[in-house]
Biopython code that builds the backbone (N, CA, C, O; Angstrom):
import numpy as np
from Bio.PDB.StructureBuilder import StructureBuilder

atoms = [
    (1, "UNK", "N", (-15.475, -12.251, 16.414)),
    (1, "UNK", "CA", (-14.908, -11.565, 15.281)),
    (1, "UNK", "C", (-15.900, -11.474, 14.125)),
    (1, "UNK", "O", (-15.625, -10.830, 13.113)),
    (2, "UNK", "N", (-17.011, -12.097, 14.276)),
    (2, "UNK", "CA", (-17.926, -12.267, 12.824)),
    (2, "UNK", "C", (-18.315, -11.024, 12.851)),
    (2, "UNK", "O", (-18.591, -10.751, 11.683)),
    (3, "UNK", "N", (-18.578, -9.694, 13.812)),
    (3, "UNK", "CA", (-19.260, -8.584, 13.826)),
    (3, "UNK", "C", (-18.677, -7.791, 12.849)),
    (3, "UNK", "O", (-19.248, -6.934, 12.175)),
    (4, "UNK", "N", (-17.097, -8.234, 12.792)),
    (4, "UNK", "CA", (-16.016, -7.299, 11.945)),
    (4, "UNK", "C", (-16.095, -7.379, 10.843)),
    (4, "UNK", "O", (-15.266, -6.759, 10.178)),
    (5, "UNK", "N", (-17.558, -8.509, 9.873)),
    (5, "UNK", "CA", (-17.391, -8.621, 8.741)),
    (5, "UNK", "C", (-18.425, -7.888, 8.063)),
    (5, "UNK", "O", (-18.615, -8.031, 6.855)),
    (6, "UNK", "N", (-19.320, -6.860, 9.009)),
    (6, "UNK", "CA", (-20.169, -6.168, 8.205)),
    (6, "UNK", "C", (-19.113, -5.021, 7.663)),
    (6, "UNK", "O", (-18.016, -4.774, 8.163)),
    (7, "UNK", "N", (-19.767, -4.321, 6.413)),
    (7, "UNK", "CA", (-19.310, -3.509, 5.466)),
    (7, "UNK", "C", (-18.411, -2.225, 6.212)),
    (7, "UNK", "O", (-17.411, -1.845, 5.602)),
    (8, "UNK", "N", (-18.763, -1.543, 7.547)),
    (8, "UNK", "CA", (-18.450, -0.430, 7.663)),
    (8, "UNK", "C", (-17.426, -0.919, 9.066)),
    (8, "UNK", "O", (-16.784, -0.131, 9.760)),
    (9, "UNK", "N", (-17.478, -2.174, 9.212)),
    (9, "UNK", "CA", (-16.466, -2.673, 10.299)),
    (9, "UNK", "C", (-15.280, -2.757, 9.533)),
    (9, "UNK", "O", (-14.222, -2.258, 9.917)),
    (10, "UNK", "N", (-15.462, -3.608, 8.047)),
    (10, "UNK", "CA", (-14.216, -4.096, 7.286)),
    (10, "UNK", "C", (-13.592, -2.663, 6.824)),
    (10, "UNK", "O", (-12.371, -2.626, 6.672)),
    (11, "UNK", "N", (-14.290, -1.576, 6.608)),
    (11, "UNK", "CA", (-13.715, -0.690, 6.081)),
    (11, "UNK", "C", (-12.762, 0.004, 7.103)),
    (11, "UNK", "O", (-11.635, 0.217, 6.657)),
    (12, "UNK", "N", (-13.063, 0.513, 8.764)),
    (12, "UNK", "CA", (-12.642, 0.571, 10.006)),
    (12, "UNK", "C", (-11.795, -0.267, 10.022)),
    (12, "UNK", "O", (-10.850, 0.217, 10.646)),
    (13, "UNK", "N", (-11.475, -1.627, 9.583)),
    (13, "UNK", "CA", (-10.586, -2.049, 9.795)),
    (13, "UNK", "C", (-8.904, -2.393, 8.821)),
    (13, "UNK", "O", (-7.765, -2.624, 9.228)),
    (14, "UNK", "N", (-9.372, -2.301, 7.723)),
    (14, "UNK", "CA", (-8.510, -1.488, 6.203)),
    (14, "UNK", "C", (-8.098, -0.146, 6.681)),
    (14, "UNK", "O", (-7.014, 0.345, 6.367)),
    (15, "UNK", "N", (-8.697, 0.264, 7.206)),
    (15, "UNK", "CA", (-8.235, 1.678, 8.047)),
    (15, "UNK", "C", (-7.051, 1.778, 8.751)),
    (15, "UNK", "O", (-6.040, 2.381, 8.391)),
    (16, "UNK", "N", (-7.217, 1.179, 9.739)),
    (16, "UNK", "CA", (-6.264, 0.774, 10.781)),
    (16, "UNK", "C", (-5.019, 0.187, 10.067)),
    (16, "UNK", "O", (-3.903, 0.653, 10.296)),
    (17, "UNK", "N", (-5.240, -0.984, 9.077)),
    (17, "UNK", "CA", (-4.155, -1.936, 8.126)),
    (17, "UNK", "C", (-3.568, -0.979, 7.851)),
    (17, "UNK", "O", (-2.418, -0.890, 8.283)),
    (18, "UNK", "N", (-4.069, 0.013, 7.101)),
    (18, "UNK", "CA", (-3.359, 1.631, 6.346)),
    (18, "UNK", "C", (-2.411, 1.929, 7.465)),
    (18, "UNK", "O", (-1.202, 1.738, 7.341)),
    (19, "UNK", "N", (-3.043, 2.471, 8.731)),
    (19, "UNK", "CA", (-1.963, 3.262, 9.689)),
    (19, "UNK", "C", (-1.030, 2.031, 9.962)),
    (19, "UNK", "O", (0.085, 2.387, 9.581)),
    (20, "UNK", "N", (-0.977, 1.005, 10.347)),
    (20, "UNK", "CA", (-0.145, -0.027, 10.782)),
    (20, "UNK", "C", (0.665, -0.048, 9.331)),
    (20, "UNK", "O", (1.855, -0.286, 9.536)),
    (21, "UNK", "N", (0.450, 0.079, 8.347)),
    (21, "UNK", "CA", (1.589, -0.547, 7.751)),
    (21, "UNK", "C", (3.211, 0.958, 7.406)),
    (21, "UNK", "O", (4.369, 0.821, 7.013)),
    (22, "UNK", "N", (2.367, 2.226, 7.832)),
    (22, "UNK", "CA", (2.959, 3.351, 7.575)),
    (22, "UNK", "C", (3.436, 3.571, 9.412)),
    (22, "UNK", "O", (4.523, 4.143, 9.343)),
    (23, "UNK", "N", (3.137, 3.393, 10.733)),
    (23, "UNK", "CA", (3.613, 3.115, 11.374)),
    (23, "UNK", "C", (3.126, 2.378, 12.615)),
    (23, "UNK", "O", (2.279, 1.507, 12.418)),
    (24, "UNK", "N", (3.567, 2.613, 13.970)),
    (24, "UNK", "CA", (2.951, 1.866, 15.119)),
    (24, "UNK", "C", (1.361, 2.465, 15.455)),
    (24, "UNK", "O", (1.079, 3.651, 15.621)),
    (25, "UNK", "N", (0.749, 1.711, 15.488)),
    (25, "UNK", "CA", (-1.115, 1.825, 15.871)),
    (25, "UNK", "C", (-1.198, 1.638, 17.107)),
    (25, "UNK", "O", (-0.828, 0.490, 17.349)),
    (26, "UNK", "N", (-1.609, 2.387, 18.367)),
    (26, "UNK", "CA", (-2.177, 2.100, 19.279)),
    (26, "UNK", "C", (-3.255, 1.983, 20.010)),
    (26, "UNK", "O", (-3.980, 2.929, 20.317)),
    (27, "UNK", "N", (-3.465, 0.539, 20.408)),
    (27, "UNK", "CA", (-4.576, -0.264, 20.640)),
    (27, "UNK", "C", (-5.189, -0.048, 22.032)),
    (27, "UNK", "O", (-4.378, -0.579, 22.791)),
    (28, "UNK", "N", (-6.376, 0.545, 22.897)),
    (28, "UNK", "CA", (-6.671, 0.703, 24.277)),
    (28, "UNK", "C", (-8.246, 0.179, 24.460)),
    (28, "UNK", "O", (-9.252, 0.072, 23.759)),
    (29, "UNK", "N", (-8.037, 0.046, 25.163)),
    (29, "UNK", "CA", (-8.878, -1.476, 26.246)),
    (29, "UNK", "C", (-9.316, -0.965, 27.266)),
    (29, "UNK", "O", (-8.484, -0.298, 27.881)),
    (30, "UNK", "N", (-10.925, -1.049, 27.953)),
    (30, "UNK", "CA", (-10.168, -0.856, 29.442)),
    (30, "UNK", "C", (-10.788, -2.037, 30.552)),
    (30, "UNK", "O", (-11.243, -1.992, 31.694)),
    (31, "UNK", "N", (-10.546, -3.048, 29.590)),
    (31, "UNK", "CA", (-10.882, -4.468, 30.396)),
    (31, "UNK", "C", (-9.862, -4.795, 31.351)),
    (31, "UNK", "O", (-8.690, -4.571, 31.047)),
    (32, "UNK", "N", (-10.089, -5.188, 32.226)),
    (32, "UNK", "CA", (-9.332, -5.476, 33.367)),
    (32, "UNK", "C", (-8.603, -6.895, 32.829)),
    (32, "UNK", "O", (-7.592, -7.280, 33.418)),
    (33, "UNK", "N", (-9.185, -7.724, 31.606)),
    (33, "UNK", "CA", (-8.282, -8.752, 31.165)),
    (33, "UNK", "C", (-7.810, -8.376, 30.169)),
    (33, "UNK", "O", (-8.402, -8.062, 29.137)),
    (34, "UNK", "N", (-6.382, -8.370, 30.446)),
    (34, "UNK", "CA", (-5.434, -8.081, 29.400)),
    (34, "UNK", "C", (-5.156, -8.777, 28.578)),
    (34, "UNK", "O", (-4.500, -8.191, 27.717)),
    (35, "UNK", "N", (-5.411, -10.349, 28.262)),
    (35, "UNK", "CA", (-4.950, -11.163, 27.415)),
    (35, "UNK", "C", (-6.439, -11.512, 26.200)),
    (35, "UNK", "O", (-6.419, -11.926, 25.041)),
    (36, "UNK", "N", (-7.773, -11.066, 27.235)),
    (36, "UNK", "CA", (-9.182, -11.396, 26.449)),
    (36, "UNK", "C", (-9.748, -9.585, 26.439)),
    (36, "UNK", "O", (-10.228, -9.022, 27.423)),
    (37, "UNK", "N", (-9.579, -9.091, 25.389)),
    (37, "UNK", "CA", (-10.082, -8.030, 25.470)),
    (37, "UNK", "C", (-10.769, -7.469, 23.637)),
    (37, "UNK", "O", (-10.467, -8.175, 22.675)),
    (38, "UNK", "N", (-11.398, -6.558, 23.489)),
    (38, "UNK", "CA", (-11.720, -5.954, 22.215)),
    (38, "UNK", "C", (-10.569, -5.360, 21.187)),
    (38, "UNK", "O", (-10.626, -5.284, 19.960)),
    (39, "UNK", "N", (-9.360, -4.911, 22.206)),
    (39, "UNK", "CA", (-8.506, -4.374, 21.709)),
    (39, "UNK", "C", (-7.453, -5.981, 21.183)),
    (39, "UNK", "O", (-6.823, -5.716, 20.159)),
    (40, "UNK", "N", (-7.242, -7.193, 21.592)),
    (40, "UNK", "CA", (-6.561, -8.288, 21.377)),
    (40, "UNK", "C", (-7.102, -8.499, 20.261)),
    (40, "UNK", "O", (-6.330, -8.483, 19.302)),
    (41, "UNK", "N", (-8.511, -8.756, 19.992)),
    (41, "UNK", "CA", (-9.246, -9.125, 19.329)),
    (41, "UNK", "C", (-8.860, -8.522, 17.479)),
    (41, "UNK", "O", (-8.536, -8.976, 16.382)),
    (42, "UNK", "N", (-9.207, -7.126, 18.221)),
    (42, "UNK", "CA", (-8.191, -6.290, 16.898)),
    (42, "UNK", "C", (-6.943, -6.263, 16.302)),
    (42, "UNK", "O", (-6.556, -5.819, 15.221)),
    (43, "UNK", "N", (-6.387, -6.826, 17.221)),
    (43, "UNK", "CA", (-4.417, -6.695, 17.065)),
    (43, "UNK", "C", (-4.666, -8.071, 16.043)),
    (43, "UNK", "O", (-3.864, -8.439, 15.185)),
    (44, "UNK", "N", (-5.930, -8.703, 16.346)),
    (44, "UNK", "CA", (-5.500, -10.004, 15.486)),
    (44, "UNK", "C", (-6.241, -10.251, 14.122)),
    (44, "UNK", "O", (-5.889, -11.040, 13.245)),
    (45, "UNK", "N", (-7.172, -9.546, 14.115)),
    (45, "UNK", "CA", (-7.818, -9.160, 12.952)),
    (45, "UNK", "C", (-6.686, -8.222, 12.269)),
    (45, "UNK", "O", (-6.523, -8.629, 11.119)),
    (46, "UNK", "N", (-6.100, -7.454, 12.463)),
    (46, "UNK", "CA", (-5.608, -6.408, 11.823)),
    (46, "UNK", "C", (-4.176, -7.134, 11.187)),
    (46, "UNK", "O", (-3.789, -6.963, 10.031)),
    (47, "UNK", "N", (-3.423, -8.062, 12.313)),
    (47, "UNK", "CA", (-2.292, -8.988, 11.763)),
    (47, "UNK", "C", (-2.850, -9.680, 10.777)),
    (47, "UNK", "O", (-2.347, -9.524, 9.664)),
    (48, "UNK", "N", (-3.843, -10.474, 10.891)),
    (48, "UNK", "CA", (-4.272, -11.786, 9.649)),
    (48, "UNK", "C", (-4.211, -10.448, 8.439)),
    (48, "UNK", "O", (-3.253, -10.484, 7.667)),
    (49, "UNK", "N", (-5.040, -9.504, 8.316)),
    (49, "UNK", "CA", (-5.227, -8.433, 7.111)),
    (49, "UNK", "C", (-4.177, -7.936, 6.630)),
    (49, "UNK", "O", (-4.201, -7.341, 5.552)),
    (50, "UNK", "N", (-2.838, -8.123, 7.493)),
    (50, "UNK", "CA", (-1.678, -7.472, 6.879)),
    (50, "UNK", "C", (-0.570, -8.628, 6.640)),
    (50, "UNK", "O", (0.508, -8.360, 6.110)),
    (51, "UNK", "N", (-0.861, -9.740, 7.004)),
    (51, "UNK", "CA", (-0.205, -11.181, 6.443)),
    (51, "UNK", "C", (-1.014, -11.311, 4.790)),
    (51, "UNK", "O", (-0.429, -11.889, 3.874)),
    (52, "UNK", "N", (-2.211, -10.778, 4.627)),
    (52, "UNK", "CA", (-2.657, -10.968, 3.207)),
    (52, "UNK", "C", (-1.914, -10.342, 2.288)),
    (52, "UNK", "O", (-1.629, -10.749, 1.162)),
    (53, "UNK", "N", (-1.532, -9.088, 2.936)),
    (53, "UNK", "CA", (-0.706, -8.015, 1.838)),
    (53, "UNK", "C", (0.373, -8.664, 1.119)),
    (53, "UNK", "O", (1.092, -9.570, 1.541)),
    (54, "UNK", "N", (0.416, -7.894, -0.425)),
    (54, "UNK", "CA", (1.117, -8.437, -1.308)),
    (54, "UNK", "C", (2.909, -7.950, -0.258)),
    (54, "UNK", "O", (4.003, -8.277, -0.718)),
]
sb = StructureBuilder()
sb.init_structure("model")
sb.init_model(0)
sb.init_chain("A")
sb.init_seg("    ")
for serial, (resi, resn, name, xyz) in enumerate(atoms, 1):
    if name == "N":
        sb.init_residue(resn, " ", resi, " ")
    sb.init_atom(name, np.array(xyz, "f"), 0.0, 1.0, " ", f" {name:<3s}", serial, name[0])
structure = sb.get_structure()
């Protein structure tokens, strides 16, 4: 997850916070592990960012 903290990742990812909080975001993968993937990775970055919200 540390990659997500350069400038144009965090902004990509305030992005996403935006669509998730106005409605459902969908997340695609095409790792054959469903529980360890890039897209999990995001669902959980993007939850912690929207537990911050006022």
């Amino acid at each position: 997850m540390e990659e997500l903290h350069a400038p144009e990742k965090t902004r990509f990812v305030r992005r996403i916070v935006r669509m998730a909080i106005n409605g459902n975001v969908t997340l695609v993968y095409g790792a054959r592990d469903t529980e360890h993937n890039n897209a999990r990775v995001l669902e959980e970055v993007v939850a912690r960012y929207m537990k911050e919200l006022p």
